[in-house]
VMD Tcl script that builds the backbone (N, CA, C; Angstrom):
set m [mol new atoms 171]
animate dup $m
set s [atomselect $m all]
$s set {name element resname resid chain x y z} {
  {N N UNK 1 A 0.814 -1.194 0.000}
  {CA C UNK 1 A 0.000 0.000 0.000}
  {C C UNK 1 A 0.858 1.257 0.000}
  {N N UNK 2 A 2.205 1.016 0.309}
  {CA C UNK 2 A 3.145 2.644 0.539}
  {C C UNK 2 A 3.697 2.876 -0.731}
  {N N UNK 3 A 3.573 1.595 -1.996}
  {CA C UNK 3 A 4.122 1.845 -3.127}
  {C C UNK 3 A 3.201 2.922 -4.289}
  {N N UNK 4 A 4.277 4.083 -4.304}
  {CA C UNK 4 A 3.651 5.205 -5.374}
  {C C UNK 4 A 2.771 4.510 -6.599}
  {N N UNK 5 A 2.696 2.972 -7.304}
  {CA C UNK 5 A 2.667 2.590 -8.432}
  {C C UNK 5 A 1.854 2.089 -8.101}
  {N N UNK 6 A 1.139 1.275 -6.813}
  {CA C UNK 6 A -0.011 0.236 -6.408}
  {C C UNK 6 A -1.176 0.437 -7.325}
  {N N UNK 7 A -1.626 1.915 -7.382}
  {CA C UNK 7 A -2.889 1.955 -8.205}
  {C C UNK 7 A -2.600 2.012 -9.308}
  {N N UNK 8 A -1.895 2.273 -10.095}
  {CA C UNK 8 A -1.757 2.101 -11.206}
  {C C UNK 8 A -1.273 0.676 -11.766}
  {N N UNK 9 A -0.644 0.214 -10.970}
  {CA C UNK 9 A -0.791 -1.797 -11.284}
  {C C UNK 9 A -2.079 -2.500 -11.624}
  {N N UNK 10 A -2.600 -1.590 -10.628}
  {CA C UNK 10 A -4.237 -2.012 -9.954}
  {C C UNK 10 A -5.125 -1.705 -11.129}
  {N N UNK 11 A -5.175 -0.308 -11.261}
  {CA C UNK 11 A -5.769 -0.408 -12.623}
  {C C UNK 11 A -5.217 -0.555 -14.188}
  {N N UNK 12 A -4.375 -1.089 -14.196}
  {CA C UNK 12 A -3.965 -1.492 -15.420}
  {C C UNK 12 A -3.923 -3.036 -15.576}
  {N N UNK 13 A -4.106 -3.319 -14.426}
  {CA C UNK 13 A -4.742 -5.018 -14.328}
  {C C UNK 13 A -6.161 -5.438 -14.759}
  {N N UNK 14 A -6.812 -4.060 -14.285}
  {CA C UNK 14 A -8.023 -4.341 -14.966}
  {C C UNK 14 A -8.966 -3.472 -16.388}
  {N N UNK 15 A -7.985 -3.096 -16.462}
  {CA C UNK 15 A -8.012 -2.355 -18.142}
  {C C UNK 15 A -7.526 -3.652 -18.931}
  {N N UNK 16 A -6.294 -4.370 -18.218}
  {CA C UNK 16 A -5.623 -5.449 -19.429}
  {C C UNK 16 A -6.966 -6.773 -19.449}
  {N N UNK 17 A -7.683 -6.829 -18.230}
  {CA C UNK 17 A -8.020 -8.194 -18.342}
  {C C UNK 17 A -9.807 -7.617 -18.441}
  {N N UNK 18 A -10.069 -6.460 -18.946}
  {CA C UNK 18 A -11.590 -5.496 -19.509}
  {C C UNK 18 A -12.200 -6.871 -20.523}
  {N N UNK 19 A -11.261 -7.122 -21.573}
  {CA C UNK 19 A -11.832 -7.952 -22.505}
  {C C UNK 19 A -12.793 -9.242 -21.923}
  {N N UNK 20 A -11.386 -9.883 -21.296}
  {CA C UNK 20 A -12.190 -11.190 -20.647}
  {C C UNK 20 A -13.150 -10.965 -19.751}
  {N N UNK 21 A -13.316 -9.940 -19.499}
  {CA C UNK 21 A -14.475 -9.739 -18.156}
  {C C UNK 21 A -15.943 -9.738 -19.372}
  {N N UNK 22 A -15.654 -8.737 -20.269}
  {CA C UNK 22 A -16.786 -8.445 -21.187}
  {C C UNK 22 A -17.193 -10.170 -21.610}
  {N N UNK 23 A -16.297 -11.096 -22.589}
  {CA C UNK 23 A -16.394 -12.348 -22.266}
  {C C UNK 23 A -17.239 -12.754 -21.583}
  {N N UNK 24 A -16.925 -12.946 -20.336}
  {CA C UNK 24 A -17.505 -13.536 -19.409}
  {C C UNK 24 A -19.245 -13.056 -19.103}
  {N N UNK 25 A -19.080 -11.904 -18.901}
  {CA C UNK 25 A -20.273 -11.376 -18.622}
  {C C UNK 25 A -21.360 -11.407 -19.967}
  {N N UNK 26 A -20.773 -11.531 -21.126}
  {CA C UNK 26 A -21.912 -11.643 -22.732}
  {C C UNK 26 A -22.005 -12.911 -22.177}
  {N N UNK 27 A -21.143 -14.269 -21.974}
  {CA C UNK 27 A -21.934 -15.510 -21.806}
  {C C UNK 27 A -22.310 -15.753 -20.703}
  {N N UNK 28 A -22.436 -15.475 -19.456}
  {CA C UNK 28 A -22.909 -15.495 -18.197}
  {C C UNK 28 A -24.249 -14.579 -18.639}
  {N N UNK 29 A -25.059 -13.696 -19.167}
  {CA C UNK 29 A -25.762 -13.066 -19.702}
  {C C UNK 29 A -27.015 -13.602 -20.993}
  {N N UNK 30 A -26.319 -14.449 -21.133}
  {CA C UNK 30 A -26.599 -15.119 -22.580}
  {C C UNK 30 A -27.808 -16.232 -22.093}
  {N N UNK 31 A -28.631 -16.550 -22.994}
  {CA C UNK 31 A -29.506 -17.962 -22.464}
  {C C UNK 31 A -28.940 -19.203 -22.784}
  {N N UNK 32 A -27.580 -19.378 -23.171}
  {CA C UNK 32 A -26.944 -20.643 -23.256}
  {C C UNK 32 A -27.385 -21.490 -22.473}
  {N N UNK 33 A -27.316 -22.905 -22.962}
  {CA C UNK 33 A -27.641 -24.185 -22.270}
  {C C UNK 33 A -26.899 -24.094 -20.880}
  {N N UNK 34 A -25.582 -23.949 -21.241}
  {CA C UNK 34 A -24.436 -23.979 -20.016}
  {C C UNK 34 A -25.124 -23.002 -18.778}
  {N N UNK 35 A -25.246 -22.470 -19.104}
  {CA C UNK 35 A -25.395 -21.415 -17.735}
  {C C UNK 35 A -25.596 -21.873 -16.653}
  {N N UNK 36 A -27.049 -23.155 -16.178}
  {CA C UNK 36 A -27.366 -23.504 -15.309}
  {C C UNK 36 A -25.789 -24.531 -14.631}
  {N N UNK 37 A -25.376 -24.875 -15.627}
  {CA C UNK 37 A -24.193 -25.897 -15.141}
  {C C UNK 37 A -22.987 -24.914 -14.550}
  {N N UNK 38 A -22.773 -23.241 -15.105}
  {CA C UNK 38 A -22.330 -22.698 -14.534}
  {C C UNK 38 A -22.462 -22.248 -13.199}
  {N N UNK 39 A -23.445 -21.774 -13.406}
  {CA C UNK 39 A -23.957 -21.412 -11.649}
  {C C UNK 39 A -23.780 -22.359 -10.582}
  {N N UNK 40 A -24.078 -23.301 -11.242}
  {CA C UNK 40 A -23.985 -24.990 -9.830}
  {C C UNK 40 A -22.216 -24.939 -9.853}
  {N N UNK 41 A -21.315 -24.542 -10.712}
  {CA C UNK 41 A -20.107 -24.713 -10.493}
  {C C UNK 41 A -20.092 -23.614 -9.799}
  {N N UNK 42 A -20.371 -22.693 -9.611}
  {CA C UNK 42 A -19.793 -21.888 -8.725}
  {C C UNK 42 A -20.443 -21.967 -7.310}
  {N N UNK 43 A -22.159 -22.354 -7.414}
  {CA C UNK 43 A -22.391 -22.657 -6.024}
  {C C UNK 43 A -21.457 -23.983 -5.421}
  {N N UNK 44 A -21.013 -24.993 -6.135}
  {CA C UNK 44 A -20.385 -25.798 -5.653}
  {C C UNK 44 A -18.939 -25.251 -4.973}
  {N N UNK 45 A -18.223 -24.609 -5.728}
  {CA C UNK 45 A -16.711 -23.784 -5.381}
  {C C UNK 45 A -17.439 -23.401 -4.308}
  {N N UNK 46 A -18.077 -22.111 -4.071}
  {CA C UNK 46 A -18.156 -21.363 -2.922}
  {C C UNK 46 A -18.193 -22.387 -1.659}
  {N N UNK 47 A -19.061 -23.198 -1.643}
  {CA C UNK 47 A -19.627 -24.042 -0.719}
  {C C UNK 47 A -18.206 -24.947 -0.467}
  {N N UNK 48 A -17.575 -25.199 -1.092}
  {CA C UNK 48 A -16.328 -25.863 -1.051}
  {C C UNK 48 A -15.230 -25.342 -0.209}
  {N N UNK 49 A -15.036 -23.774 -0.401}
  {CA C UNK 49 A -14.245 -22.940 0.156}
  {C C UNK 49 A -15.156 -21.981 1.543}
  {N N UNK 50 A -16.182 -22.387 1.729}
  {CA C UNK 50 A -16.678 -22.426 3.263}
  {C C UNK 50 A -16.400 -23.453 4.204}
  {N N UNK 51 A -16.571 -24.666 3.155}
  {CA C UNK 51 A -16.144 -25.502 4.363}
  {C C UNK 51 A -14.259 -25.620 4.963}
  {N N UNK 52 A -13.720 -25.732 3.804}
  {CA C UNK 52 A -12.680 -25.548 3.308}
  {C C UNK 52 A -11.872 -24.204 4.729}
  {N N UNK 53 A -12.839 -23.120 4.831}
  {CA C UNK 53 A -12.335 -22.394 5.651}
  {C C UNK 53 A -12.728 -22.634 6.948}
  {N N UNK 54 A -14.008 -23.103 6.996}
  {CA C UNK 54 A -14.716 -23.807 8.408}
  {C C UNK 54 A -13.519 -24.313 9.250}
  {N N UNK 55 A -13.117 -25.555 8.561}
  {CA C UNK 55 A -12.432 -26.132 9.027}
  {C C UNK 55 A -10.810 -26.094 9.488}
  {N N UNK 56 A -10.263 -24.763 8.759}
  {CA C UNK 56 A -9.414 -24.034 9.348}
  {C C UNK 56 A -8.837 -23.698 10.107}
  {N N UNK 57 A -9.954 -23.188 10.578}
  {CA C UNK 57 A -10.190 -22.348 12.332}
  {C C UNK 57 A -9.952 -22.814 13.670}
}
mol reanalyze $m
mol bondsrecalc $m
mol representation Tube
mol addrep $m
């Protein structure tokens, strides 16, 4: 955080990776078949990395 350049890393990380986000968000957006199989992958991850941290502690 004391480095003069942090934000500008910061946002030039997400200027470089703008495209793939747009990507993502036209097919996350989209009525593709996939979608529903997407969402369960990510409810599955999340739920994975709760327990995952649960058990951590």
């Amino acid at each position: 955080m004391e480095s003069q350049d942090f934000q500008s890393a910061v946002t030039e990380a997400v200027v470089d990776n703008q495209e793939a986000h747009n990507t993502m968000a036209d097919y996350f957006f989209s009525d593709g078949p996939a979608i529903s199989a997407v969402i369960m992958a990510l409810a599955d991850a999340f739920y994975e990395a709760a327990i995952d941290q649960r058990t951590d502690v």
